[in-house]
N, C-alpha and C positions, 0 to 999 in steps of 0.2 A: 875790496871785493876782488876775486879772482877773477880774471877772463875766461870763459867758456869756451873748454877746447873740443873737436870735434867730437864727434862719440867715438868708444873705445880707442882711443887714444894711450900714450903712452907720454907720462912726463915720469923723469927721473928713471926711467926701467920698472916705473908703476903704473898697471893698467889702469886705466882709468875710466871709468863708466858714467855717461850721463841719465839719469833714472827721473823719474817724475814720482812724486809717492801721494797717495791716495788714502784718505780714514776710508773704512771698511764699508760705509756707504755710498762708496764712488765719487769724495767730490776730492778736488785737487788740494793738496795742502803745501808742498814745494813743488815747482818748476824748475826743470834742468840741475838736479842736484848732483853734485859732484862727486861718487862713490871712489873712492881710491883702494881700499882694498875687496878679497872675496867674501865672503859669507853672507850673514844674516844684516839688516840695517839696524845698529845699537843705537846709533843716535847719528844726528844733524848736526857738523859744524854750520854756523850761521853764517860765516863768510863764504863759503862752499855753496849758499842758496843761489841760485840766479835768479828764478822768480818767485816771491815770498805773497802766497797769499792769503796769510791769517796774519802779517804784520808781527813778528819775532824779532825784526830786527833793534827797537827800539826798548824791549821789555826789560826790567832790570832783572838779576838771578835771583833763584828759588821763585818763579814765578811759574803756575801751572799753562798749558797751552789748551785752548780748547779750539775745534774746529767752530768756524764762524755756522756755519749752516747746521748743522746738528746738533752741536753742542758738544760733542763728545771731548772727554779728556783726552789728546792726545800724548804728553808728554811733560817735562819739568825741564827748564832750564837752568844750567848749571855749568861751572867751568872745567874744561878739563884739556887738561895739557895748556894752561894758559888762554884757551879760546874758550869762549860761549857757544854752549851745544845743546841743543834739544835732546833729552833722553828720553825713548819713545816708551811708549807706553804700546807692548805689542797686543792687545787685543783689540786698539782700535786702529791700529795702520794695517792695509793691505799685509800680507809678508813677502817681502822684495829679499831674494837672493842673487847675489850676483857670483 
């Protein structure tokens, strides 16, 4: 797992954003997630989470995510770039621009 570095930070010459992300009913689904680039949030690297509280980290791929307290489908895990990433499923995540 990564070290959590301060917010808006800079490692490598890349800004680096710490964000918390929210299903659309307000409850928390990552804590202190680690945004490295701008835009829209595609997906969750899983090493990237700091605080994981729907338990991703143990799930094996192609497994769907659902929010514990509402149920909602949040996303599918799936590899990419060699890492295990959550790919969100954007009508249930807040929408987080960075």
């Amino acid at each position: 797992m990564l070290s959590l570095p301060k917010k808006n930070s800079k490692i490598a010459g890349m800004a680096v954003k710490t964000i918390d992300v929210y299903c659309r009913n307000g409850h928390l689904l990552f804590g202190r997630y680690l945004k490295m680039k701008p835009g829209f949030l595609m997906k969750c690297y899983i090493e990237r989470i700091g605080k994981d509280n729907i338990g991703v980290t143990g799930i094996p791929e192609e497994t769907d995510v659902f929010c514990l307290e509402c149920k909602l489908r949040i996303g599918r895990i799936k590899t990419v770039h060699g890492m295990p990433a959550v790919f969100i499923n954007h009508g249930t995540v807040k929408r987080i621009k960075t």
